[in-house]
C-alpha positions as CSV (number, residue, x, y, z in Angstrom):
1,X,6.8,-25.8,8.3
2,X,8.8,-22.7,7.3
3,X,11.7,-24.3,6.1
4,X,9.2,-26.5,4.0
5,X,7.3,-23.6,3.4
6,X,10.3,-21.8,1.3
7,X,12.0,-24.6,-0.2
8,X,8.2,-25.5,-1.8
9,X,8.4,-21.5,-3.2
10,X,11.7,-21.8,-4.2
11,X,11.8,-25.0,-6.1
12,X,8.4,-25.4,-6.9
13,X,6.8,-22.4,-7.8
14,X,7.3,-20.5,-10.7
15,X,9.6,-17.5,-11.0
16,X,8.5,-16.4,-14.6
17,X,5.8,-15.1,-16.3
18,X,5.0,-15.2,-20.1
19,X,4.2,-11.9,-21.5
20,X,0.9,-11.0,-22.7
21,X,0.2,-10.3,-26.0
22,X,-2.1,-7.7,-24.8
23,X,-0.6,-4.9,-22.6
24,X,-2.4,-4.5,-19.3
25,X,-0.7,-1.0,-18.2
26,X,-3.4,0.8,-19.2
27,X,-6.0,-1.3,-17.7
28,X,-4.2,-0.9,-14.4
29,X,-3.6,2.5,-14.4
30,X,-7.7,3.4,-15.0
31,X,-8.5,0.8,-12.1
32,X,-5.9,1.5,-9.4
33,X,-4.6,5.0,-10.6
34,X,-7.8,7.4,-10.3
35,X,-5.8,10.4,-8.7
36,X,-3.9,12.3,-11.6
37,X,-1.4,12.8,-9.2
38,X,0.0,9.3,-8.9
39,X,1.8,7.7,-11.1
40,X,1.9,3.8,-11.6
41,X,4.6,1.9,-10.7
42,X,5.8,0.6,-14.6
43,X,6.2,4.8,-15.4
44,X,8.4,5.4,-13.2
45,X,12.7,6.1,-13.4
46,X,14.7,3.1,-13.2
47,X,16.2,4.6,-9.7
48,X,12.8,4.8,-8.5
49,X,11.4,1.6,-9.3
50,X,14.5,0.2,-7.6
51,X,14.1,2.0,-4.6
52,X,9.9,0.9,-4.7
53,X,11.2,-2.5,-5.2
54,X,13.8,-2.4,-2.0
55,X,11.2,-0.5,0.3
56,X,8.2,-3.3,-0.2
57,X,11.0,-6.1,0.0
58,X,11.3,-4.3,3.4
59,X,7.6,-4.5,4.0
60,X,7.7,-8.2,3.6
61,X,10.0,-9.1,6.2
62,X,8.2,-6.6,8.8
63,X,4.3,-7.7,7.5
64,X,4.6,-11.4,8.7
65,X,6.3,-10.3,12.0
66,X,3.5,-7.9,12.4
67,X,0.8,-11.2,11.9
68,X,2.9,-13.6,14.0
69,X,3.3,-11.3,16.3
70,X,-0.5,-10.2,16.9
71,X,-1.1,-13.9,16.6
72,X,1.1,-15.0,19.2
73,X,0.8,-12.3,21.8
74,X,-2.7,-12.2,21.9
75,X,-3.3,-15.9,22.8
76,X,-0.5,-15.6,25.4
77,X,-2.4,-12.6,26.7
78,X,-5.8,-13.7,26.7
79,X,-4.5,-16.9,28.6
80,X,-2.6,-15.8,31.5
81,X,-3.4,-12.3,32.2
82,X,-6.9,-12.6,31.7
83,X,-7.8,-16.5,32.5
84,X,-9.6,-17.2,29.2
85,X,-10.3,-20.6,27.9
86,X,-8.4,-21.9,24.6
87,X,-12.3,-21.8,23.2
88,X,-12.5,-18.2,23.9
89,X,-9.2,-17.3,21.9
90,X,-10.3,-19.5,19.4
91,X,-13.2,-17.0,18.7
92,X,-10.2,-13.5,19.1
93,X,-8.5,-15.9,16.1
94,X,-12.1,-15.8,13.8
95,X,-12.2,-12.0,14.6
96,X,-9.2,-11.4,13.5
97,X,-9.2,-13.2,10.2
98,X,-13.1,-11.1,9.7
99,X,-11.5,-7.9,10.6
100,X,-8.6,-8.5,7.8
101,X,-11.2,-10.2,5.2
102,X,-13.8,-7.1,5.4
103,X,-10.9,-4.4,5.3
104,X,-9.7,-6.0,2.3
105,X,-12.7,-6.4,0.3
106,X,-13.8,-2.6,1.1
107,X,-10.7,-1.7,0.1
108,X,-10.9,-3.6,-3.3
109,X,-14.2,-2.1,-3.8
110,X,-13.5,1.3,-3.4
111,X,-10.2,1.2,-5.6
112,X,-12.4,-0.6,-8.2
113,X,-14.8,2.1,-8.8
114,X,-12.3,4.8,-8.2
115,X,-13.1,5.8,-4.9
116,X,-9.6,6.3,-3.9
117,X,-5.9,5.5,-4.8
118,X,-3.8,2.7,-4.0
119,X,-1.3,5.0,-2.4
120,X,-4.0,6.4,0.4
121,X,-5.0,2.4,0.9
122,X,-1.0,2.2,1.9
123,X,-0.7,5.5,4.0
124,X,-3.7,4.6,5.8
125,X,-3.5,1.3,6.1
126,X,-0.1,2.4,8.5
127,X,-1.8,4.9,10.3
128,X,-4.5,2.5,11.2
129,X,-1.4,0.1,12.6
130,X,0.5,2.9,14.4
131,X,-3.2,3.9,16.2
132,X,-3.6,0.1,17.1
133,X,0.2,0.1,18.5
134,X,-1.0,2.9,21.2
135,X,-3.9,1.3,22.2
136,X,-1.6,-2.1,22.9
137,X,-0.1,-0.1,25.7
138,X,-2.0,-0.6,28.7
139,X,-3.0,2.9,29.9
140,X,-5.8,1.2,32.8
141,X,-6.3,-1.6,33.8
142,X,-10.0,-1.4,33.7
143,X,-10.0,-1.1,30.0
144,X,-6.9,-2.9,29.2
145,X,-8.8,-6.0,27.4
146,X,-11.4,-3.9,25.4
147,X,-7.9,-1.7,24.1
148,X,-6.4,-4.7,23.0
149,X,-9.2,-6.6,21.7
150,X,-9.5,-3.1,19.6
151,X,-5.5,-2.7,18.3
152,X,-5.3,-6.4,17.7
153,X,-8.1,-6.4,14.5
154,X,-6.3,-2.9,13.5
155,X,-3.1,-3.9,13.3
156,X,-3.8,-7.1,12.0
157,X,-6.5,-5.9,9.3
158,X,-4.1,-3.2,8.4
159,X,-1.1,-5.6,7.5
160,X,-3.5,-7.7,5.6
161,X,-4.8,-4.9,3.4
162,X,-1.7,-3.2,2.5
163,X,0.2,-6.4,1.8
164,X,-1.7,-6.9,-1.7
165,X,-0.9,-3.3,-2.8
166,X,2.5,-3.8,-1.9
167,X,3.3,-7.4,-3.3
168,X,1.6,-5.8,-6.8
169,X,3.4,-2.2,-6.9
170,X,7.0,-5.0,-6.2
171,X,5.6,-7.0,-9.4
172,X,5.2,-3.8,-11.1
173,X,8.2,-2.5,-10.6
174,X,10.5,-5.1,-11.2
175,X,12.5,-4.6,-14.5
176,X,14.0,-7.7,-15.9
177,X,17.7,-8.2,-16.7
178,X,17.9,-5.7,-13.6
179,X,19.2,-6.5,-9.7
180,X,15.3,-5.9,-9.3
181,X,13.8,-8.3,-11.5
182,X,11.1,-10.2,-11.0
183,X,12.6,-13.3,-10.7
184,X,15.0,-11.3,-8.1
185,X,12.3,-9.8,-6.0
186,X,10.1,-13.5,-5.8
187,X,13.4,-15.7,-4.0
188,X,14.2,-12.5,-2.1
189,X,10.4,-11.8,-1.2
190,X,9.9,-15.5,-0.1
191,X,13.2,-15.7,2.1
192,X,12.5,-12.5,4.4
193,X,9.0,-13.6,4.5
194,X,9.8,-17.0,5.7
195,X,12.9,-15.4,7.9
196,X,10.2,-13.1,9.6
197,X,7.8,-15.6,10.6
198,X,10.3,-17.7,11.5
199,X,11.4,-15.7,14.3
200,X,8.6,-13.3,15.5
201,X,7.0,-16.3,17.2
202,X,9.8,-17.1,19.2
203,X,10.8,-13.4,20.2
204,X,7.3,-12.7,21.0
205,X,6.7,-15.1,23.0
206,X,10.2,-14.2,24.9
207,X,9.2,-10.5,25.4
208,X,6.0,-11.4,26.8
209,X,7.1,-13.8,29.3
210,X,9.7,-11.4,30.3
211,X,7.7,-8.6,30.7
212,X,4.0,-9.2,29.8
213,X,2.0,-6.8,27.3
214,X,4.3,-3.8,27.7
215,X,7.2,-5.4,26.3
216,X,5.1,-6.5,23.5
217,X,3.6,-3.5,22.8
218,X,7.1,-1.7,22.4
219,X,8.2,-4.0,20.2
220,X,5.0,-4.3,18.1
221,X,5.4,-0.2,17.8
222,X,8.9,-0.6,17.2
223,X,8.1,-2.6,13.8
224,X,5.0,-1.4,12.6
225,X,6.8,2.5,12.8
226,X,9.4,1.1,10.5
227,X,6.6,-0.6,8.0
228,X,5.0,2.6,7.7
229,X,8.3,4.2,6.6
230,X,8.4,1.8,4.2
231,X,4.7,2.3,2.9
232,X,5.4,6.7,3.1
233,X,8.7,5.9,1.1
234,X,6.5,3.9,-1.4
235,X,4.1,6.6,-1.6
236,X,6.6,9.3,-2.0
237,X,8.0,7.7,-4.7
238,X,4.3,7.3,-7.0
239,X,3.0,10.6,-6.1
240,X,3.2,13.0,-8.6
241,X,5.1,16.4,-7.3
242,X,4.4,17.9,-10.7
243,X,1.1,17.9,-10.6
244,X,-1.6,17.0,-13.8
245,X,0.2,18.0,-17.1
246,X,0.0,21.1,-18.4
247,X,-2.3,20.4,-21.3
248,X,-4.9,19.2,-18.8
249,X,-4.9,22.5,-16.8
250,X,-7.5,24.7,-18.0
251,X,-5.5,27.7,-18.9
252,X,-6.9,31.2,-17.4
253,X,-7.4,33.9,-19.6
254,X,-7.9,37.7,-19.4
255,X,-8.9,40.8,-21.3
256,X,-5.3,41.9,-21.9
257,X,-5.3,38.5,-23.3
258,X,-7.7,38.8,-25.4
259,X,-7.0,42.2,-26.8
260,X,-3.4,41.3,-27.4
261,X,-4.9,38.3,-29.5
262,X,-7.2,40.1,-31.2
263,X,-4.2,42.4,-32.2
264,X,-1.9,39.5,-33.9
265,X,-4.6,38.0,-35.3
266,X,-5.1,38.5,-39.0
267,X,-8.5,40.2,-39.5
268,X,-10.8,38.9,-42.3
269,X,-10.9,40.9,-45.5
270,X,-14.6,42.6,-45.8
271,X,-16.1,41.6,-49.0
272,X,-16.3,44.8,-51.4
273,X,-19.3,45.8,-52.3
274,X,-20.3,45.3,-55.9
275,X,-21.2,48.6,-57.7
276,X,-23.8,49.0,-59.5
277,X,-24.3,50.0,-62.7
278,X,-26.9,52.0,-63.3
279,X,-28.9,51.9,-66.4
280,X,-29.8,54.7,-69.1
């Protein structure tokens, strides 16, 4: 399915897009830019969109082996350590897909209406993954099943969300007749994607019949700790060290200020007064 998978992206879908006769930039930067202190992908150097393009290329071979990974571990999991019926982790499958589905959405809505930058979905969205990683460890027994019906949702609601932001910051980034075109970054994108869920089932499973849920929760931590490098390098790059322009900083002034200017500024000429003749 993977191999069939690629070769239907590869061949079949398109790897360029007209230009619009309209440009969008400003659109997106009012809708997903709302802190003055990140810039949008397109206004960015050349060196820097490169390096945004090769960190979310990155991303998408450690995302799907994040999924596949959740995806096969838990069923494994919920079957032999804990005795539940293939019904059961049928329903752990419908959470997770709700859990990914509602972060989304909330995370659409609040970018929409400007609650927040894209940038803090990222960052977040790999803290939430690192805090799901420690709860995969097994710290008691007694509440080993509630911690990982709790870090499965967060890891896998995590990837989800930041996925989007990352594919569209790639696609913004891209410059054409560049080693990070579009065109570039689409076969690329597609091969580590279909690479990574390729093999995460089959080392997954592996680790956990080795050595049950601890071996999966070190390797779990081991590759969501280098997606969130990925998403802080992203992030590093669009923030804005510099801070709002100048001209939007209200400038402070004081009474030396204002005495000095009233001392270079030319003063009006008073009006003479007309004299009056007076009459015999």
């Amino acid at each position: 399915m993977s191999a069939v998978s690629a070769a239907l992206s590869i061949f079949v879908c398109p790897t360029y897009i007209p230009e619009l006769q309209e440009d969008p930039a400003e659109e997106v930067r009012s809708i997903s830019s709302p802190d003055r202190w990140e810039v949008a992908p397109e206004d960015l150097r050349p060196a820097d969109r490169e390096k945004l393009v090769r960190a979310m290329l990155w991303y998408s071979f450690e995302r799907p082996f994040m999924l596949a990974s959740v995806e096969v571990a838990t069923v494994m999991l919920l079957e032999v350590e804990y005795d539940w019926s293939r019904e059961a982790t049928g329903v752990v499958f419908t959470i997770l897909a709700t859990s990914g589905t509602v972060l989304s959405l909330l995370a659409a809505w609040g970018i929409r209406w400007n609650l927040f930058a894209e940038s803090k979905v990222l960052l977040w969205g790999g803290i939430a993954g690192l805090v799901g990683c420690a709860l995969l460890f097994e710290w008691r027994s007694s509440i080993g099943l509630t911690t990982l019906l709790i870090a499965d949702p967060l890891i896998y609601g995590a990837a989800l969300t930041s996925g989007g932001i990352a594919e569209g910051w790639a696609t913004r980034a891209a410059m054409p007749g560049t080693s990070f075109s579009f065109e570039n970054y689409r076969v690329r994108d597609v091969m580590l994607t279909t690479l990574s869920r390729m093999i995460a089932p089959t080392v997954t499973r592996f680790l956990v019949d080795l050595g049950g849920r601890s071996c999966y929760a070190a390797l779990q931590t081991i590759v969501v700790v280098l997606a969130f490098w990925s998403l802080r390098s992203s992030c590093a790059l669009v923030w804005n060290h510099d801070g709002p322009k100048k001209q939007d900083q209200p400038q402070k002034t004081t009474k030396k200020d204002d005495s000095a200017r009233k001392l270079t500024e030319p003063h009006e000429a008073s009006p003479e007064p007309i004299p009056q003749i007076e009459k015999p």
